[in-house]
C-alpha positions as CSV (number, residue, x, y, z in Angstrom):
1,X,28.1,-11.6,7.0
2,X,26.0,-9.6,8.9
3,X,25.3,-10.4,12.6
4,X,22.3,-9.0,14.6
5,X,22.3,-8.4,18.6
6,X,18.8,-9.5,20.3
7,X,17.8,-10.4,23.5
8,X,16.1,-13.1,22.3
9,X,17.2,-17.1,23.3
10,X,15.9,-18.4,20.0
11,X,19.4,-18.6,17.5
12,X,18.9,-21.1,15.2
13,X,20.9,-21.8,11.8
14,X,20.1,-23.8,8.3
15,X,22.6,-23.8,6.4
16,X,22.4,-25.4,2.3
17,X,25.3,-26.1,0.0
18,X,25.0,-22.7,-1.8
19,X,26.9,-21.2,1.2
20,X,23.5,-19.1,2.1
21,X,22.6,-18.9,5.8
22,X,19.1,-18.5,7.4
23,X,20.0,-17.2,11.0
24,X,16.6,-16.6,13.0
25,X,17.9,-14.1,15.5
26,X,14.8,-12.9,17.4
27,X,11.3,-14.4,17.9
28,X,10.4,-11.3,15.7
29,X,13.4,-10.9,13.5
30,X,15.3,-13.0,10.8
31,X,17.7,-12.3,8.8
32,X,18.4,-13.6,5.5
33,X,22.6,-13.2,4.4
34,X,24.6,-14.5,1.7
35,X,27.5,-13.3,0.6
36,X,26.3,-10.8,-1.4
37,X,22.9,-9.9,-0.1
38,X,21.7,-8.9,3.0
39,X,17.7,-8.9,3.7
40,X,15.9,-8.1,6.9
41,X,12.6,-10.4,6.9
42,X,9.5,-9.2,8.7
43,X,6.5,-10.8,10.6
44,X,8.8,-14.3,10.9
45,X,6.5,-15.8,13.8
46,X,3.4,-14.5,11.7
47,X,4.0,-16.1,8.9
48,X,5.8,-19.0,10.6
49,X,3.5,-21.5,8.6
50,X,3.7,-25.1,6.7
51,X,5.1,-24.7,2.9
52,X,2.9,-27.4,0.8
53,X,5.1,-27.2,-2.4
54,X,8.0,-28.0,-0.1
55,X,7.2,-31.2,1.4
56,X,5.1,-29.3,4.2
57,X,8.2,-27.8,6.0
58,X,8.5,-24.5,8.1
59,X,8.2,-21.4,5.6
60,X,10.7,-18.9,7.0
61,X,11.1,-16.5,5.0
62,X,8.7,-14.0,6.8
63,X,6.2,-11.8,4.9
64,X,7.4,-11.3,1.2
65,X,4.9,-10.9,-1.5
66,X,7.6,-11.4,-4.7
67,X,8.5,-14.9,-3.3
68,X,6.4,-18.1,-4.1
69,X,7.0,-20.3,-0.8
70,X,5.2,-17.1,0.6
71,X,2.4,-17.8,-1.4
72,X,2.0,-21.1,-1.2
73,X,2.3,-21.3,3.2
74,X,-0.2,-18.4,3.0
75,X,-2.5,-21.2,0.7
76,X,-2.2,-23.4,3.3
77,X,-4.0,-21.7,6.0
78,X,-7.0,-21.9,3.3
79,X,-6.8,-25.9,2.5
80,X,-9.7,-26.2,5.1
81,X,-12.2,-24.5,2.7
82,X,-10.6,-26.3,-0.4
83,X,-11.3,-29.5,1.0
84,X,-14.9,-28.6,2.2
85,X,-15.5,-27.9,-1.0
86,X,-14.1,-30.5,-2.9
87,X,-15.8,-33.0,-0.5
88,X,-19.5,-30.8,-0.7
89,X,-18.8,-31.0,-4.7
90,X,-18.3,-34.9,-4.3
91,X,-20.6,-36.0,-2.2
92,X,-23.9,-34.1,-3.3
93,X,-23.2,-34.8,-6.5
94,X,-23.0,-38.5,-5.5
95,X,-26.0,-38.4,-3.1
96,X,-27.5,-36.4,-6.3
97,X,-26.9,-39.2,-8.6
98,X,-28.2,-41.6,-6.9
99,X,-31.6,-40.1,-6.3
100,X,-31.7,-39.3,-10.3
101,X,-30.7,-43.1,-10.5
102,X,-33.7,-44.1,-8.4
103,X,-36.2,-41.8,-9.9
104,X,-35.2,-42.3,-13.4
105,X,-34.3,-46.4,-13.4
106,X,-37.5,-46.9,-11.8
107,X,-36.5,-48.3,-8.3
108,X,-38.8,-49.8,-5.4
109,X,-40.8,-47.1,-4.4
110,X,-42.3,-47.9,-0.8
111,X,-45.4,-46.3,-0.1
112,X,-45.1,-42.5,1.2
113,X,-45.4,-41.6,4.8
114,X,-46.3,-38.1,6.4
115,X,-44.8,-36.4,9.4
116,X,-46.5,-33.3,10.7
117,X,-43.7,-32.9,12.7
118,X,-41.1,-33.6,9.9
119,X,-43.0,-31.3,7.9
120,X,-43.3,-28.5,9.8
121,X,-39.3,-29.2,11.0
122,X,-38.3,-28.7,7.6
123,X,-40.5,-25.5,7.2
124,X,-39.1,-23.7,9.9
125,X,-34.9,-25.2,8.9
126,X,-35.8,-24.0,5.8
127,X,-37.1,-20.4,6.6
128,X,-33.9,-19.7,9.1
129,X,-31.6,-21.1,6.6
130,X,-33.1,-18.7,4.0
131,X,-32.5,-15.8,6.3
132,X,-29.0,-16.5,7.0
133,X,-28.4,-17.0,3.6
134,X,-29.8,-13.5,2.8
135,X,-28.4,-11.8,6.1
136,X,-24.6,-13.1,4.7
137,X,-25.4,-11.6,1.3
138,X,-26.3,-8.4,3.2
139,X,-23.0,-8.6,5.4
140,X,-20.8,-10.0,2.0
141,X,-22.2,-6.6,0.1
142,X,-21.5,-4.5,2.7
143,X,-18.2,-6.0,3.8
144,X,-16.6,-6.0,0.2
145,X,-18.0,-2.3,-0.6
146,X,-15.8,-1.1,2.9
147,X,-13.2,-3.5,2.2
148,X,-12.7,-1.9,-1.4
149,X,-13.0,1.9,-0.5
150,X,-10.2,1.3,2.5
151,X,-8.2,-1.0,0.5
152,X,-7.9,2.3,-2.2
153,X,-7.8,4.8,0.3
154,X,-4.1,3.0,1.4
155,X,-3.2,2.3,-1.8
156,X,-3.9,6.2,-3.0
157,X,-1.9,7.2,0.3
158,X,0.4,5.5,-0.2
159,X,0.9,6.9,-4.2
160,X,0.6,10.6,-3.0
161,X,3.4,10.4,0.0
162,X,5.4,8.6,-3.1
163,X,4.7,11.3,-5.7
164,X,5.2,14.0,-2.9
165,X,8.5,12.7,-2.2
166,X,9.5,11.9,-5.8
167,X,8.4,15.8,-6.3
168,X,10.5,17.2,-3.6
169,X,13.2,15.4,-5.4
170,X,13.0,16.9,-8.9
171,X,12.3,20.3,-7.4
172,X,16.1,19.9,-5.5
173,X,16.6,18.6,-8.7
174,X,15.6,22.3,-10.1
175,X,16.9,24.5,-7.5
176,X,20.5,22.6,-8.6
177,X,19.8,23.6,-11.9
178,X,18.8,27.0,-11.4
179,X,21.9,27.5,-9.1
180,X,24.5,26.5,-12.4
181,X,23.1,29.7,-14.0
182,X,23.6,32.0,-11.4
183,X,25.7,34.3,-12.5
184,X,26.7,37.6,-9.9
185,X,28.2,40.4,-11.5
186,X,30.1,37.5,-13.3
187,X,30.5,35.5,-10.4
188,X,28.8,32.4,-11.0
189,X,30.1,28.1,-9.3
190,X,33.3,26.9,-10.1
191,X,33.1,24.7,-12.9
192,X,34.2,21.4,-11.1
193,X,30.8,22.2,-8.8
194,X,28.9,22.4,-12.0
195,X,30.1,19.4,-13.2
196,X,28.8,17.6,-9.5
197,X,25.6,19.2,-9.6
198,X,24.9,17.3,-13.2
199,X,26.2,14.2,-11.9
200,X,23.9,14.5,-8.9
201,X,21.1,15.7,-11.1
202,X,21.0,12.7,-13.2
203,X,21.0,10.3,-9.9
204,X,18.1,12.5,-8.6
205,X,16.4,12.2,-11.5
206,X,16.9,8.3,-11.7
207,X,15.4,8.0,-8.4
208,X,12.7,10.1,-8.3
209,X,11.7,8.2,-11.2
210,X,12.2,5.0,-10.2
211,X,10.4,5.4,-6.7
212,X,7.6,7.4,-8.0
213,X,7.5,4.6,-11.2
214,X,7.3,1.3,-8.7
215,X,5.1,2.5,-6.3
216,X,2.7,3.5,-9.5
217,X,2.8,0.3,-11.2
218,X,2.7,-1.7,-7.6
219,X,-0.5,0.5,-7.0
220,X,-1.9,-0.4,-10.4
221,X,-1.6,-4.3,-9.9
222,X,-3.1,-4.3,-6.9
223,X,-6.1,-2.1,-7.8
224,X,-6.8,-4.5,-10.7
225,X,-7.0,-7.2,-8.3
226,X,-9.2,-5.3,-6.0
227,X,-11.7,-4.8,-8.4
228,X,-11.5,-7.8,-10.1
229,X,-12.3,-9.6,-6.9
230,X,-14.9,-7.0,-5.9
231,X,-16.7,-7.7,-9.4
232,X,-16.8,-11.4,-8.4
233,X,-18.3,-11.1,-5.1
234,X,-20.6,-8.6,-6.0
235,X,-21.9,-10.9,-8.8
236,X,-21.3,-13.9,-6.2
237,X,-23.8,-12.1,-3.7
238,X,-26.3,-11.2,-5.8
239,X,-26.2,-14.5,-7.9
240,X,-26.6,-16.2,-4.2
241,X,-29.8,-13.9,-2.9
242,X,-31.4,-14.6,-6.0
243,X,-31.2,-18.2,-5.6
244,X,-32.1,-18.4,-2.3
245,X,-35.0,-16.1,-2.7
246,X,-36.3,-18.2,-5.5
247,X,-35.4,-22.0,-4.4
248,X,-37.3,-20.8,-1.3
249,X,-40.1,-19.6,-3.3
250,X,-40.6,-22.6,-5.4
251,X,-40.3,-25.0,-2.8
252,X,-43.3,-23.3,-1.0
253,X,-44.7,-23.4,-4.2
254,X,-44.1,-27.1,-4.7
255,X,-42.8,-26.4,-8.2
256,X,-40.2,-29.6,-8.6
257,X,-38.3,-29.1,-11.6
258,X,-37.4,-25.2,-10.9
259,X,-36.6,-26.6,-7.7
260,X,-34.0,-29.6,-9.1
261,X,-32.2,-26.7,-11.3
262,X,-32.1,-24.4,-8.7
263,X,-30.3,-27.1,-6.7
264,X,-27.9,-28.2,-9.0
265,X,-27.5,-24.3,-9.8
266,X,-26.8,-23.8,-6.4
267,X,-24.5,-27.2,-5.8
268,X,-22.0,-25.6,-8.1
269,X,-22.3,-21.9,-6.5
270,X,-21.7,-23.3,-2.7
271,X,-18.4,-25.3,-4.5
272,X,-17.4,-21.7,-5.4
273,X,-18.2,-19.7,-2.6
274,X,-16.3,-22.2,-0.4
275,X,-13.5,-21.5,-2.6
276,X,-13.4,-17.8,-2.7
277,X,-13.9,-18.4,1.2
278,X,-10.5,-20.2,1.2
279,X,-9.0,-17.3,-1.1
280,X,-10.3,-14.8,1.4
281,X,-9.6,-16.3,4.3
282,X,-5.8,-16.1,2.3
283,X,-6.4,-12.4,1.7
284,X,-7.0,-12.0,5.4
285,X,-3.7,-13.3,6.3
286,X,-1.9,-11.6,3.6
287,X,-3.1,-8.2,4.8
288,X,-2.9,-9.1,8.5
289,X,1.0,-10.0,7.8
290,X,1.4,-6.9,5.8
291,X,0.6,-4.8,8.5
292,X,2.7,-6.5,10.9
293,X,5.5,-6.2,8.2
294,X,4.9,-2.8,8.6
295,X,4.7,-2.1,11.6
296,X,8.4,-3.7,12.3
297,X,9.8,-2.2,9.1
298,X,8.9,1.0,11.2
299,X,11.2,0.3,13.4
300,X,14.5,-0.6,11.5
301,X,13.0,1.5,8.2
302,X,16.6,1.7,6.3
303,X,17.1,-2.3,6.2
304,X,16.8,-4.1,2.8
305,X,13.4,-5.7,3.2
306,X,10.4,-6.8,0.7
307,X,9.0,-4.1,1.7
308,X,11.0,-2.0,-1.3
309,X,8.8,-3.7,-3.2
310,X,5.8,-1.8,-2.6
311,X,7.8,1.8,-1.7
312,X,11.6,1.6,-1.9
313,X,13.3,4.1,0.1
314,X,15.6,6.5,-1.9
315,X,19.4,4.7,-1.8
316,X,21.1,6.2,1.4
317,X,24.4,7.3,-0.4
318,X,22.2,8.8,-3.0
319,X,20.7,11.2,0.0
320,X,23.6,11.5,1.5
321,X,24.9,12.7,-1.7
322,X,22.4,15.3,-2.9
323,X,22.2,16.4,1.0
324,X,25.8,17.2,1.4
325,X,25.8,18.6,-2.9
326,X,22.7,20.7,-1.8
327,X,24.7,22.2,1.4
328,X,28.0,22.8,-0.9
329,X,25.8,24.7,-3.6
330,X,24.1,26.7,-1.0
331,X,27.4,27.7,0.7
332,X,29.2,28.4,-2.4
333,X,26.0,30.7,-3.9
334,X,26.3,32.2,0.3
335,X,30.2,33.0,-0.4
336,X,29.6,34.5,-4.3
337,X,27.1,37.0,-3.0
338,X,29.2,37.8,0.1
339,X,32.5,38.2,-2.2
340,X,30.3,40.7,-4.3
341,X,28.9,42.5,-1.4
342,X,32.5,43.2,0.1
343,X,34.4,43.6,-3.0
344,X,32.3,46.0,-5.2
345,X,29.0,47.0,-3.4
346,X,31.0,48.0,-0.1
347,X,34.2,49.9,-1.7
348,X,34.0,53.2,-3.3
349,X,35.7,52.6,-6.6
350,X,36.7,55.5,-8.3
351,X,35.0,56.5,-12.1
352,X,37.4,55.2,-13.8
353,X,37.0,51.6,-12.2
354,X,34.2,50.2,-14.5
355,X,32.2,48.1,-14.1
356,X,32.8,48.1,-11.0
357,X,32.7,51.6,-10.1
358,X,28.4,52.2,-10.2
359,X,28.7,55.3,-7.8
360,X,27.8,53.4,-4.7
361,X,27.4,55.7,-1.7
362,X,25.9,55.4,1.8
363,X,25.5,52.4,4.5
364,X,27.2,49.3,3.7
365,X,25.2,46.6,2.7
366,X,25.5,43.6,5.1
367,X,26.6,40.3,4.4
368,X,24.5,37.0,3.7
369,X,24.3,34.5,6.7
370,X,26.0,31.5,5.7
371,X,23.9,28.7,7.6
372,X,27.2,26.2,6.9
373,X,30.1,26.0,8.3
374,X,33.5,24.7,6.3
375,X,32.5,21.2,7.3
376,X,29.2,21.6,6.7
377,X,27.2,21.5,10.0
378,X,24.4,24.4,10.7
379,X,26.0,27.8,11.5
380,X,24.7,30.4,13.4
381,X,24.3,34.0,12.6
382,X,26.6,36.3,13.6
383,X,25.4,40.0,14.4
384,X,25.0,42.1,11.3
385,X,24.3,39.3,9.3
386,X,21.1,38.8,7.3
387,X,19.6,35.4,6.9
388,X,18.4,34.1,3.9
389,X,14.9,34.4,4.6
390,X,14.8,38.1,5.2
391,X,17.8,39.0,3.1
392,X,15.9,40.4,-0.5
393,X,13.7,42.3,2.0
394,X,16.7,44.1,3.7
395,X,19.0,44.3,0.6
396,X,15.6,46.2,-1.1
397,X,16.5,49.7,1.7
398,X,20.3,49.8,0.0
399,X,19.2,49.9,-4.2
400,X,19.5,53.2,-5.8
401,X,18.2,54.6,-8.4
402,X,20.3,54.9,-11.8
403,X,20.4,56.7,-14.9
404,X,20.7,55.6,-18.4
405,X,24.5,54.1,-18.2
406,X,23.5,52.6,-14.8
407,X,25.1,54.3,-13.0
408,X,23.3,55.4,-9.4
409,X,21.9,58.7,-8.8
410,X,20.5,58.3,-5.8
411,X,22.5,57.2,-2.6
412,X,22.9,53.4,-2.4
413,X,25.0,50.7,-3.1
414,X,23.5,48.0,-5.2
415,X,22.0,49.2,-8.7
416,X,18.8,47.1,-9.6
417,X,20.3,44.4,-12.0
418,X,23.2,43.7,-9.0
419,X,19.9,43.7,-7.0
420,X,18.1,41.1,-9.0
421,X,21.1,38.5,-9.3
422,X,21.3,39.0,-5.8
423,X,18.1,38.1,-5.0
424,X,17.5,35.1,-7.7
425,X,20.4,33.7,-6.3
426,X,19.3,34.1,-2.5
427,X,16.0,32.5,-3.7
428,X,18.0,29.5,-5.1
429,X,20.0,29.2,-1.8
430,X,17.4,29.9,0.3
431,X,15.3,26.8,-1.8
432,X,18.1,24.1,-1.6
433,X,18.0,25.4,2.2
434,X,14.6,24.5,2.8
435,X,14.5,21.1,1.5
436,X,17.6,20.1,4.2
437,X,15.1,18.6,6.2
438,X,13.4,16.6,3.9
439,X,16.5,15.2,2.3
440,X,17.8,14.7,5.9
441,X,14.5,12.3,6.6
442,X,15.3,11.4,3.0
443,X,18.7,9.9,4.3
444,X,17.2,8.1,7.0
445,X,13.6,6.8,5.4
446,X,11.4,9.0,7.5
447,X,9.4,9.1,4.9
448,X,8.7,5.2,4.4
449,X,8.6,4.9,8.4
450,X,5.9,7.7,8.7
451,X,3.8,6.5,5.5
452,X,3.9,3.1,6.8
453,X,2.7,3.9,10.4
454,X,-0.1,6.2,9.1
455,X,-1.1,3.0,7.5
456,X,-0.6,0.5,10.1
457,X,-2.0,2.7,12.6
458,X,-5.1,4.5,10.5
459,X,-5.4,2.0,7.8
460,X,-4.8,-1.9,8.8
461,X,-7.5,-1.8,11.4
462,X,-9.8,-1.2,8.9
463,X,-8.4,-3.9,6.6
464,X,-7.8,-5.9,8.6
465,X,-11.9,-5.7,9.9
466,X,-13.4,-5.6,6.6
467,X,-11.6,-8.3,5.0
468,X,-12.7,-10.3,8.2
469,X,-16.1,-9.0,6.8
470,X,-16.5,-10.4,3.7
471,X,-14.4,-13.7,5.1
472,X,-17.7,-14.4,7.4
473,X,-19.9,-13.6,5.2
474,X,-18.9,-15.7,2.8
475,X,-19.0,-18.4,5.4
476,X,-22.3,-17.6,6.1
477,X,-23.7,-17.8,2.6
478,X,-21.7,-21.1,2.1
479,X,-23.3,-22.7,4.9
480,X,-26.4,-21.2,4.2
481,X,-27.1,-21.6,1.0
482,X,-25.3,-25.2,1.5
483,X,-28.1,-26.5,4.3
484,X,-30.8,-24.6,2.3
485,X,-30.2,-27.0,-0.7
486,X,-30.8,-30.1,1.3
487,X,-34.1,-28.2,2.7
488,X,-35.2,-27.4,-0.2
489,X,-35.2,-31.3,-1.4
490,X,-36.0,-32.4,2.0
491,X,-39.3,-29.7,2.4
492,X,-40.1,-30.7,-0.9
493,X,-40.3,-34.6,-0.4
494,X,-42.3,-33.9,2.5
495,X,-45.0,-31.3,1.0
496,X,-45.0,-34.7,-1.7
497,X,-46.0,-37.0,1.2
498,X,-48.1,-34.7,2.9
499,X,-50.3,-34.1,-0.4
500,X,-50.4,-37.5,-0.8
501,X,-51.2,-38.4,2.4
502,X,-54.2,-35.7,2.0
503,X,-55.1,-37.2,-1.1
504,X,-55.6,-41.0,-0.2
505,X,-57.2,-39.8,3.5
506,X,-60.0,-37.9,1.1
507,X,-60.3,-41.0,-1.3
508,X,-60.8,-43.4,2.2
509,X,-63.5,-40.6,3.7
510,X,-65.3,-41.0,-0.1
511,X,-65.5,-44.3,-0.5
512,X,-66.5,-45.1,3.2
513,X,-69.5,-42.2,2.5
């Protein structure tokens, strides 16, 4: 059982009969522990919501996108727009009935009467309503274009600091390769090294792929969703201007039955954008928790959390293991070259000692900087030492020049092929060298903590504004659209009693002339 220090006051416990424990151990932090498992859980007062599949108790599970309860407490932030529209579905199709009833079963009909004042009310409701309508389609557009570009921009970030990271991985990967076929005037690794470097190899391999493979098909399931929900409010926003443009045209124009589909057209479409508010309004939330998620996975980034689901940090004794492999192989590759330097390079063999004997002549060549020491800790260089960034360059003043048999005939002490086994394997050392940091940050997730606080600090704002976007504008066309209905029937009943008020005040005036 794991158990985490806070300064919080808030420690409280659920326990079931499956022997797992819930302990919430901070106002910001729970922990989720089992006897096998242990999982950090993020944004827990966030997401601190009722679960309506569970009898409407506490969800506390924090923000976790593979679990259901987190789905359906998120849903329940959104039942206010559900029920708006399953009430505006029920009761204007009622109050429509009814007046179809009326009209068509040939009720009572009292004798019309005109209001200038209701008349010219329901002009003006009418003309406003039309121009919020169109104004939300404007700010719905513009909201879900924004919304969609930032939403790929993360999700394409977030695939390339994968991909890089996967890369680095299978270029370690290589190097490790490249350093079992080093071979130094027939020193090469001992074969028990060779051996670890193709166990290691095949781990790297395994997670390279597997964190460049998840984070690929994570990317792809959420761009489908992206664009499938883009398609629909494009077509939603369009779909409403037209209507509104036209149900206020035809009202003005008094033209009845375009008017009556329009507004059973339009019942239907204000049903749906209500709807799609309450699944935006959803989407909101979700990327609002996210980037809280984020922003504490930051600061405990090697913790087992849902996170992993969108970009798993490489295992930590997988790191730790190609980290302290990579060091090994470096210092191994550091002492074969050194060995070769000091025990044929340096030393004037006599002829008769070949191959070793190359007639090597003049300053001795100096050793390779080892940047390890035994225990593997960074080493410093000792005078007369090269290092191996400049070593190839310094080694290139002591090659001679050789003759047929290779032997030298010019003063030196390392004969070109020496030279170039030298150097390949300096390149190989210096490579595994390089990537120390990275496989260091590897160990500890700097990675994920850096790619997730570019995102919560460059990214979510943006999100988190333009999903707020599209929420309100939805809202607006909704309401809108909604109220412009009941204008429309309203402006045309009264431009019905006005003509008809005109029309018997002209027969009076006749007949009285």
């Amino acid at each position: 059982t794991t158990t985490t220090t806070t300064t919080s006051c808030l420690a409280v416990s659920f326990e079931d009969s499956s022997a797992s424990q819930i302990s919430v151990t901070t106002n910001r932090e729970i922990r989720l522990e089992s006897s096998s498992t242990s999982i950090d859980v993020l944004a827990p007062r966030r997401t601190y919501r009722k679960d309506p599949f569970n009898g409407l108790k506490i969800y506390t599970g924090g923000w976790n996108i593979t679990s259901p309860h987190y789905w359906h407490s998120v849903v329940y932030t959104a039942v206010p727009f559900f029920a708006i529209a399953v009430i505006w579905f029920a009761v204007f199709g009622l109050c429509l009935s009814l007046i179809c009833l009326c009209y068509c079963c040939s009720c009572q009909r009292e004798p019309y009467t005109y209001s200038r004042i209701a008349y010219a009310l329901s002009l003006i409701f009418l003309i406003c309503f039309t121009l919020a309508a169109i104004i939300g389609c404007i700010v719905l557009y513009v909201g879900q274009g924004k919304f969609h570009t930032s939403t790929i921009n993360t999700l394409e970030y977030v695939v390339r600091q994968a991909d890089a990271t996967s890369q680095n991985l299978m270029n370690v990967s290589e190097y490790l390769s490249a350093a079992k076929q080093i071979n130094i005037n027939q020193v090469s690794l001992p074969p028990n090294v060779q051996t670890d470097i193709d166990q290691i190899q095949n781990t790297i391999d395994s997670a390279a792929t597997t964190l460049s493979n998840k984070t690929q098909d994570n990317s792809k399931r959420i761009k489908n969703l992206i664009q499938s929900v883009r398609l629909a409010l494009i077509i939603l926003s369009a779909a409403m201007l037209l209507l509104t443009f036209l149900g206020f045209v035809f009202s003005i124009l008094g033209m009845q039955l375009p008017v009556y589909i329009l507004v059973i057209t339009g019942w239907i479409l204000v049903t749906g954008t209500f709807i799609l508010c309450g699944i935006f309004l959803l989407l909101h939330n979700v990327t609002g928790d996210t980037c809280v998620a984020m922003n504490q996975w930051v600061q405990n980034p090697t913790a087992h959390t849902a996170l992993d689901d969108i970009m798993p940090c490489v295992d930590k004794a997988t790191s730790e293991e190609t980290l302290t492999k990579s060091k090994q192989v470096t210092s191994q590759l550091v002492d074969s070259i050194n060995t070769v330097i000091s025990n044929v390079s340096n030393i004037n063999f006599a002829p008769n000692f070949v191959p070793l004997y190359y007639n090597q002549s003049g300053p001795l060549v100096p050793s390779l900087c080892n940047p390890y020491n035994p225990d593997f800790t960074d080493r410093a260089c000792t005078p007369g030492e090269v290092d191996l960034n400049n070593a190839t360059q310094v080694w290139s003043g002591y090659v001679c020049e050789t003759s047929a048999n290779g032997t030298c005939v010019t003063m030196g002490r390392l004969n070109p092929t020496l030279y170039g086994q030298m150097a390949a394997t300096v390149n190989v050392s210096n490579g595994l060298n390089e990537y120390g940091p990275f496989l260091v940050e590897l160990e500890d997730c700097t990675f994920g903590r850096e790619t997730f606080m570019d995102i919560q600090e460059i990214y979510c704002p943006g999100l988190r504004e333009h999903s707020r976007r599209i929420y309100v504008g939805l809202v607006m066309v909704a309401t809108a659209v909604m109220l412009s209905l009941v204008f429309w029937v309203i402006y045309g009943r009264e431009r019905r009693h006005r003509a008809y008020t005109k029309h018997h005040i002209e027969e009076a005036d006749n007949k009285q002339i």
